[in-house]
C-alpha positions in Angstrom: 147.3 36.9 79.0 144.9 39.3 80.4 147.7 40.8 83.0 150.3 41.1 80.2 147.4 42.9 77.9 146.7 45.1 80.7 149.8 45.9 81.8 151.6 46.6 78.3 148.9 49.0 77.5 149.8 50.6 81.1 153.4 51.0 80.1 152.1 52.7 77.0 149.5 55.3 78.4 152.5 55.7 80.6 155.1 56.7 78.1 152.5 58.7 75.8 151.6 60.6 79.6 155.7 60.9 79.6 156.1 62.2 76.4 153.0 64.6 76.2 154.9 66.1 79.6 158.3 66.2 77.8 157.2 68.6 75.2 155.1 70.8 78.0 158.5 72.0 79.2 159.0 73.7 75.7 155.3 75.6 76.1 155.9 76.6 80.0 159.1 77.9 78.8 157.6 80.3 76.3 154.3 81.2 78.2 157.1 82.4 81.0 157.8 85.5 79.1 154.6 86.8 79.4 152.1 85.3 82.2 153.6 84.8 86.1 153.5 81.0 87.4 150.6 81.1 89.5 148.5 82.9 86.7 149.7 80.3 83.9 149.2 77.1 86.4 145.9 78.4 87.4 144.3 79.0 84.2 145.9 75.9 82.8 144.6 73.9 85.0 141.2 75.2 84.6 141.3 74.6 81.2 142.0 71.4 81.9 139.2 70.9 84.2 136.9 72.4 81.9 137.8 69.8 78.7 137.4 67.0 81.4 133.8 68.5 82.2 132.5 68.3 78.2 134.4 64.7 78.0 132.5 63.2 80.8 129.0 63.9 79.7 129.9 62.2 76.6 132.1 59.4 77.5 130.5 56.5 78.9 132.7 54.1 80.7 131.9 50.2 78.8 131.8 48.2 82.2 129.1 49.2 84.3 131.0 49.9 87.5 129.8 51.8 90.1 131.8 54.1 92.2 131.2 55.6 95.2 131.3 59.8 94.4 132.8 59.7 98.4 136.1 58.0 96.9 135.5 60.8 93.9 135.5 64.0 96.0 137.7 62.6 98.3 140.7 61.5 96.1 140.2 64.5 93.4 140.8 66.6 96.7 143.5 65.0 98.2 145.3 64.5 94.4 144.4 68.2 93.7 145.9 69.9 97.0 148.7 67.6 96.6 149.7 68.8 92.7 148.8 72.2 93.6 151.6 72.3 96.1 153.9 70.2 94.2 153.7 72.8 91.4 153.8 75.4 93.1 156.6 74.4 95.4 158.8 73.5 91.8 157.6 77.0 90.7 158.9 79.3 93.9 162.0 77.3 94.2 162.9 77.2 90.5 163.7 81.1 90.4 166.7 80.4 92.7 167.7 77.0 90.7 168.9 76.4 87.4 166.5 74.5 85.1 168.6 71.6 84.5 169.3 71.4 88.7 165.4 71.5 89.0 164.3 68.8 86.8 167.2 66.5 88.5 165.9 67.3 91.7 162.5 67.0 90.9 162.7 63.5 89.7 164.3 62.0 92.9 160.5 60.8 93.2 161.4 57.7 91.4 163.3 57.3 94.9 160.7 58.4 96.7 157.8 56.4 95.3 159.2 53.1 96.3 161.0 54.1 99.4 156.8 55.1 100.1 155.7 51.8 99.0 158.2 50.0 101.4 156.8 52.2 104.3 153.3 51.1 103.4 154.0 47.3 103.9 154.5 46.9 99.7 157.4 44.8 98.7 160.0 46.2 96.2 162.0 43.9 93.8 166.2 44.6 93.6 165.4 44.9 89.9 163.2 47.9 90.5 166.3 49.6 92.9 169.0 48.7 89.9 166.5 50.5 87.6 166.4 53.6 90.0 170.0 53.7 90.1 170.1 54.0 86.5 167.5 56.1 86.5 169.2 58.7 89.1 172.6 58.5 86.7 170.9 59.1 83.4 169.4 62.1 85.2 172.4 63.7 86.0 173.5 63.5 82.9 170.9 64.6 81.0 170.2 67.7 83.8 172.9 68.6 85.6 175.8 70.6 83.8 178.6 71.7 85.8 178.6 70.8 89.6 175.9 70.8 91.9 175.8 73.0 94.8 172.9 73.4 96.7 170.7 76.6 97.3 167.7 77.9 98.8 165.7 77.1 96.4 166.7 73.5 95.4 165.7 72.6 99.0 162.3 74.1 98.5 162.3 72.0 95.0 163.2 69.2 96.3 160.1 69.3 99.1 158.3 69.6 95.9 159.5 66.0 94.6 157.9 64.6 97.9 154.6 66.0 96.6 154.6 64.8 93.3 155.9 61.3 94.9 153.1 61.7 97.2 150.8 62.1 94.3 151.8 58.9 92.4 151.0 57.1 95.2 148.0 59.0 95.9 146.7 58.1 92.3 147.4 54.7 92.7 145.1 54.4 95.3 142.3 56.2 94.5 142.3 55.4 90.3 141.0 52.0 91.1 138.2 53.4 93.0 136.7 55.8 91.0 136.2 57.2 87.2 139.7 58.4 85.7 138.1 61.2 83.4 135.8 62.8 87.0 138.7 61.9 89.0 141.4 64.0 86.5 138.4 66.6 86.1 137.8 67.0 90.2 141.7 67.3 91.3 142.4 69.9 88.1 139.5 72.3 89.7 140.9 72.2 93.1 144.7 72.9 91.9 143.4 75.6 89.7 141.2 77.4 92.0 144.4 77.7 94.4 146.8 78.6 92.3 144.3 81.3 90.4 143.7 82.3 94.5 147.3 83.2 94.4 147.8 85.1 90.9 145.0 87.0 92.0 147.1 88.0 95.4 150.6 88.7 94.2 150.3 88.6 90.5 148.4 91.6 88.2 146.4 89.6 85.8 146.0 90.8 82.5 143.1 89.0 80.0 145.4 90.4 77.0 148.4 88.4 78.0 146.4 85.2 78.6 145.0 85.2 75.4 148.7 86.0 74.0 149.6 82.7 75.6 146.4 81.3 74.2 148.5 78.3 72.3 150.6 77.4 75.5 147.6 77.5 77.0 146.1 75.5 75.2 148.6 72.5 74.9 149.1 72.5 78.3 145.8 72.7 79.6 144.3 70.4 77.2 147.0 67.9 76.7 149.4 67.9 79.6 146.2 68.7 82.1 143.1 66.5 80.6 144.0 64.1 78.6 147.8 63.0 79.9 146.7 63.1 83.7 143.8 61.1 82.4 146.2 58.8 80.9 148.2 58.5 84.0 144.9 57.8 86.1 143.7 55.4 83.4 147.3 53.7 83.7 147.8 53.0 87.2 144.4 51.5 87.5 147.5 48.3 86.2 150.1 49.7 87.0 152.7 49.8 90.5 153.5 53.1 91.4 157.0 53.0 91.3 157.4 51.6 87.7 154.8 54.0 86.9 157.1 56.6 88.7 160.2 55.4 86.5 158.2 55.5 83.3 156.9 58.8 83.9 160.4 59.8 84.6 161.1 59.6 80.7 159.6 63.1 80.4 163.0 64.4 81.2 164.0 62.4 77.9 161.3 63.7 75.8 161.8 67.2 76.9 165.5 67.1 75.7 164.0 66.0 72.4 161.7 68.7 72.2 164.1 71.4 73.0 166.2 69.8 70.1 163.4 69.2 67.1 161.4 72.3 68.7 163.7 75.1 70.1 167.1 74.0 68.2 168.7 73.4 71.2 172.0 71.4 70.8 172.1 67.6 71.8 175.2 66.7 73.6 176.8 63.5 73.9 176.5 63.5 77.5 172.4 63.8 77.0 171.9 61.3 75.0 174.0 59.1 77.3 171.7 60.6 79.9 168.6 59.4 77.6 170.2 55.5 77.0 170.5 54.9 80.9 167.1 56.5 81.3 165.4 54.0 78.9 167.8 51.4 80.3 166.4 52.0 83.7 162.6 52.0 82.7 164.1 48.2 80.9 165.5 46.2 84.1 163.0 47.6 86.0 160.4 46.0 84.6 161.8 43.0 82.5 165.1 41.8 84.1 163.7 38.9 86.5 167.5 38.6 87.7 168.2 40.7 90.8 171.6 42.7 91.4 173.1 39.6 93.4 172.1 36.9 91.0 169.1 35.0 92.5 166.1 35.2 90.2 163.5 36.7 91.4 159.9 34.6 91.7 156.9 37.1 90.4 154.5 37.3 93.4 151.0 36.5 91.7 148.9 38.1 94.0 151.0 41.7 93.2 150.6 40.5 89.3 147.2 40.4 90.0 147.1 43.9 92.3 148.3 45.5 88.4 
């Protein structure tokens, strides 16, 4: 009972994380107008670490576990250099790409992740590669509109989807060894201090424009940054990375949504047919114990127990 506790309220961190994401599209795409990528991403991220700082020294975790501040520095580090390149990577190569071709691209981590976990001696159910499939299809059609051709920058994009694949895995293995709320708070200070490294070299920073962007800002730093990073931390504590991956995924779903209820952007049959395999993916890859060729599957206990 403990397992299934645990890993339901996973799933949910997991799709609130998703969702908070989802509706960060809608604020990156307004604070774009007026503050350069490397500017927003810095500050954001700052922000973020900031609202992390004030949480810890009043949050007090209820088991009395104690961590090693190595595993600390050393996975806020590692996470933080890895999302600062994986942001920054999606930012260069977006300005070449369409949005739509991006976020497609950009999501081929829920490939990635388990493809990773298979190179790291992890076994991966069929049912989790049937969900990817869908996955990959409600993708395109949510995404991608017209054909897809590739360019400079959807190359440079997609070595951004290795980093944020990279960082799944990289928070899977260090969220069980330290504090989720100093882990979050450590990797946000290194990501921001690069990225604010390069505004200040090849962007002109003006304190008037970030406190135009003050809302956008705000939401992302403190929402998307602290609290739905947290979330993701907290969540893969039970969690496998590439369900995690899959669920996380959804954010493509939610940001459709947002654009709709939030910008009146138009919903098209072929999105929401994107959204129903995308929710259908996240479904048979966690609950269908039958496999694509018809054997059923027997849950490994030990991996229930790795959750």
């Amino acid at each position: 009972m403990k397992i299934s506790f645990y890993k339901t309220r996973a799933n949910l961190m997991l799709l609130l994380t998703a969702f908070i994401w989802g509706v960060t599209f809608v604020f990156q795409k307004t604070a774009m107008d007026v503050l350069g990528p490397f500017t927003f991403n810095g500050v954001r991220c700052l922000v973020g670490a900031f609202s992390l700082f004030i949480i810890s020294l009043f949050f007090k975790s209820k088991h009395n576990v104690k961590y090693k501040k190595r595993h600390l520095v050393e996975g806020g580090a590692v996470a933080g250099i890895i999302l600062f390149l994986a942001t920054t990577l999606q930012q260069v190569g977006i300005v070449t790409s369409s949005a739509g071709k991006a976020g497609f691209i950009t999501s081929l981590y829920i490939v990635m992740v388990p493809i990773f976990s298979l190179i790291s001696g992890k076994k991966v159910g069929r049912s989790v590669w049937l969900g990817v499939l869908l996955a990959l299809i409600g993708l395109y059609l949510l995404c991608v509109k017209g054909g897809i051709y590739i360019e400079k920058g959807d190359l440079i994009i997609l070595f951004s989807a290795v980093f944020f694949a990279l960082h799944i895995m990289c928070i899977s293995k260090y969220s069980k060894k330290t504090d989720a709320i100093k882990l979050s708070c450590v990797q946000f200070l290194f990501a921001g201090v690069f990225a604010s490294i390069l505004g200040l070299m090849f962007e002109t920073i003006q304190i008037s424009s970030i406190l135009t962007c003050s809302k956008e800002i705000f939401y992302t730093g403190v929402l998307s940054c602290a609290i739905a990073f947290t979330l993701q931390i907290g969540a893969q504590k039970h969690a496998k990375p590439y369900v995690a991956s899959l669920i996380l995924s959804l954010e493509s779903v939610f940001a459709v949504m947002a654009g709709y209820f939030i910008l009146n952007e138009i919903l098209t049959v072929k999105e929401i047919l994107g959204c129903i395999f995308m929710f259908l993916a996240v479904y048979v890859a966690q609950y269908v114990k039958k496999p694509v060729y018809g054997r059923v599957t027997i849950l490994n206990k030990t991996e229930d127990h790795e959750q």
